[in-house]
C-alpha positions as CSV (number, residue, x, y, z in Angstrom):
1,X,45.6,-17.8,67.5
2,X,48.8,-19.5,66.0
3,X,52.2,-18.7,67.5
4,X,54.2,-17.2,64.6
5,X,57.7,-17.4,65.4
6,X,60.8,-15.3,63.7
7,X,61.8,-18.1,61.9
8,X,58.4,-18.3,60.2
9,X,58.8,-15.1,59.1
10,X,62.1,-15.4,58.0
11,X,63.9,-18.5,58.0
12,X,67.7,-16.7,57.4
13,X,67.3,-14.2,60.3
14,X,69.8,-14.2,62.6
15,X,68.0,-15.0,66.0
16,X,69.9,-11.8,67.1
17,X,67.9,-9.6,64.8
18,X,64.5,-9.0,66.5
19,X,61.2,-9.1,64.0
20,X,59.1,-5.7,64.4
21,X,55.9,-6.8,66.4
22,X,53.8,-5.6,63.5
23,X,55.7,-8.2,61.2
24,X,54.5,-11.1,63.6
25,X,51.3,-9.8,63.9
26,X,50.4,-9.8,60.1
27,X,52.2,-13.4,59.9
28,X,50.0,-14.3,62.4
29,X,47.2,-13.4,60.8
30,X,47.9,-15.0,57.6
31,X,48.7,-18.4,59.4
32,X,45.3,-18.1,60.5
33,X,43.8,-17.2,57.5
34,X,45.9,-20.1,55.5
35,X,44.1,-22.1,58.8
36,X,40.4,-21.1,57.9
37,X,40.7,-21.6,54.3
38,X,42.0,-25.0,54.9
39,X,39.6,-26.1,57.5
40,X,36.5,-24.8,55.3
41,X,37.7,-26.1,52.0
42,X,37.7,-29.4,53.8
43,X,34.2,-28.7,55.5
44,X,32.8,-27.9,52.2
45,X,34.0,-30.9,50.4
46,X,32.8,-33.2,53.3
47,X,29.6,-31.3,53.1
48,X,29.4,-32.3,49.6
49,X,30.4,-36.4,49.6
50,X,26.9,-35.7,52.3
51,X,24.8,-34.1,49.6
52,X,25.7,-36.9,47.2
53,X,25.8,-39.9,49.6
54,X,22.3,-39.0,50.4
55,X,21.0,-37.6,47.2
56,X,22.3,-40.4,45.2
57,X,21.1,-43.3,46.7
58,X,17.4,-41.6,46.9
59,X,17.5,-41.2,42.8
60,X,18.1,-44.6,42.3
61,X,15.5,-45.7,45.0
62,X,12.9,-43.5,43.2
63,X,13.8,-45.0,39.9
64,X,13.2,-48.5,41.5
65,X,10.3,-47.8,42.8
66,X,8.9,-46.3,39.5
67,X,9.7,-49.2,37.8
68,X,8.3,-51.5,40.6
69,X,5.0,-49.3,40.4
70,X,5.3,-49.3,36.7
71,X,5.3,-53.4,37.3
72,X,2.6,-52.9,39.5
73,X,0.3,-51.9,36.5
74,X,1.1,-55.0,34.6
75,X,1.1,-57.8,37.1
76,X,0.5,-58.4,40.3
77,X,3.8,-58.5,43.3
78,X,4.5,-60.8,45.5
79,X,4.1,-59.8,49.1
80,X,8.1,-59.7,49.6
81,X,8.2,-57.3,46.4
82,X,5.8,-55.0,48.4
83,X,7.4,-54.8,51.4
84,X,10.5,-54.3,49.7
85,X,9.0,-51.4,47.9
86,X,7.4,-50.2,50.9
87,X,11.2,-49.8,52.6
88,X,12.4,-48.5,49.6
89,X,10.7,-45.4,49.7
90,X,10.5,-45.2,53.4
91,X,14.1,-45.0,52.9
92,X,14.2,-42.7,50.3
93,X,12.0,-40.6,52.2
94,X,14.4,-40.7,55.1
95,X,17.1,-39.4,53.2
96,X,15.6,-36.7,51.5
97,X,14.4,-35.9,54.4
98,X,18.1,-35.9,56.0
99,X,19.3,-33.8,52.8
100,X,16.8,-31.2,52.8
101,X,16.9,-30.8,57.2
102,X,20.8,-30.6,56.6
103,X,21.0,-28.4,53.2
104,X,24.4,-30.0,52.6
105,X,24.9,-28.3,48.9
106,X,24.1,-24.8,50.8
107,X,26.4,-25.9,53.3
108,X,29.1,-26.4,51.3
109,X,28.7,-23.3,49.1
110,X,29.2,-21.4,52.2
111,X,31.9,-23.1,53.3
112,X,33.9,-22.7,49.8
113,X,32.6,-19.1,50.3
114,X,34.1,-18.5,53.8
115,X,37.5,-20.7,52.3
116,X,37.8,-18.0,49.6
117,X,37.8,-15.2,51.9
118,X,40.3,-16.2,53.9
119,X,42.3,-17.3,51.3
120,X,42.1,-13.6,49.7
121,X,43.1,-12.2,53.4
122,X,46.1,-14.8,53.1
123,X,47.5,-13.5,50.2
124,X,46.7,-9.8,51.1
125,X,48.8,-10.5,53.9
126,X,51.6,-12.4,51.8
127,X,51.6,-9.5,49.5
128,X,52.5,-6.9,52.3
129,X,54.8,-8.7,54.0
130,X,56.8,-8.9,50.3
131,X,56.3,-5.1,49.8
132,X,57.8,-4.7,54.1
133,X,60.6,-6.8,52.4
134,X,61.4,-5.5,49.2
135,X,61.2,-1.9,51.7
136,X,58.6,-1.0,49.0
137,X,56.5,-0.2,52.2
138,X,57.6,1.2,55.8
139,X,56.5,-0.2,58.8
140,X,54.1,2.5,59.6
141,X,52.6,1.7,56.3
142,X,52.2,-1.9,57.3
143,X,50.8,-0.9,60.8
144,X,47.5,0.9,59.2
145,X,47.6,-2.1,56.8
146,X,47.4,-4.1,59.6
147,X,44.2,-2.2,61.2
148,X,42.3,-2.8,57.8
149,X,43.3,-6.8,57.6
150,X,41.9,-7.1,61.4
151,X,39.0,-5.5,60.4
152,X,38.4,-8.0,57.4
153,X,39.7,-10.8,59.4
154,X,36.6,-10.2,62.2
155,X,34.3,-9.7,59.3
156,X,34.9,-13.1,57.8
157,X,34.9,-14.7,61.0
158,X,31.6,-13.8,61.7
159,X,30.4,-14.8,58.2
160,X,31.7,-18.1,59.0
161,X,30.0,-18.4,62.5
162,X,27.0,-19.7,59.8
163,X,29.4,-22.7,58.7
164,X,30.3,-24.6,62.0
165,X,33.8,-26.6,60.8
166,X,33.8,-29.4,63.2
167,X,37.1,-30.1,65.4
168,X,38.4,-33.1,63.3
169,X,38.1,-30.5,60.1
170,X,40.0,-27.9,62.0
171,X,42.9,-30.5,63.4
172,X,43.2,-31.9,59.9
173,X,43.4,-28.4,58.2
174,X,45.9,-27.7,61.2
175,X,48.1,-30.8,60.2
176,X,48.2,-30.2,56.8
177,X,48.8,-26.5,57.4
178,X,52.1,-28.1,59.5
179,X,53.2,-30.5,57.3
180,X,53.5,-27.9,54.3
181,X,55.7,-25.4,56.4
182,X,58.4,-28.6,57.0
């Protein structure tokens, strides 16, 4: 969980003023939320430079080959030209092979997915903590707020169980998560 501090909350406060608990909390919980939507959105678009580093190269392969087979029918190859073709779709195979074990597009449909959940749970939180501000909303208000937003926030976290984000996505969400609140 991310350490939310007073001066996250609110940069002016006098560190004499103490922040209600429930203010952190809700803070807290949209840091984390700006965290998942960060990490994912990066998951899912490392996902998808996958899908189309491997999808890619085995269209163009296949068109090769179809033209080499289409040459085939005309003339005879030499033995290099088979062998060549022969890798050619061995490769080819390989990576379609890697594409479809991996599913990289579903992959990174459900990481954008996941992403867009916590991103709604981010602003949810944003807009509360305005209302608590604008003292459009008590702090007993906020508190059952705050029941609701844990309950969403478990939810998508065990829709995103599904979409592993590996630890170098998560430390570069983190760092850019950092170097936008400087």
């Amino acid at each position: 969980m991310t350490n939310s501090s007073p001066q996250t909350l609110y940069p002016d406060a006098s560190p004499v003023a103490e922040i209600p608990s429930t203010l952190k909390l809700i803070d807290s919980l949209r840091l984390n939320a700006q965290l998942g939507k960060n990490s994912h959105f990066y998951a899912s678009l490392k996902r998808r430079n996958l899908h189309i580093l491997c999808g890619v190269p085995v269209v163009i392969i296949n068109l090769i080959l179809g033209s080499v087979f289409f040459a085939l029918l005309q003339a005879e190859l030499p033995d290099w030209g088979k062998w060549l073709s022969a890798g050619l779709a061995l490769l080819a195979a390989a990576l379609g092979g890697v594409q479809t074990f991996f599913d990289f597009k579903k992959n990174c449909a459900g990481h954008r997915e996941v992403g867009n959940d916590y991103l709604e749970l981010a602003r949810e939180c944003e807009r509360l903590l305005a209302l608590y501000d604008d003292e459009l909303m008590n702090l007993q208000q906020l508190a059952v707020e705050l029941r609701r937003l844990n309950k969403e926030y478990a939810e998508i976290n065990e829709r995103a169980e599904m979409f592993i984000v590996t630890p170098r996505e998560y430390e570069y969400a983190r760092q850019r998560l950092l170097t936008r609140a400087r």
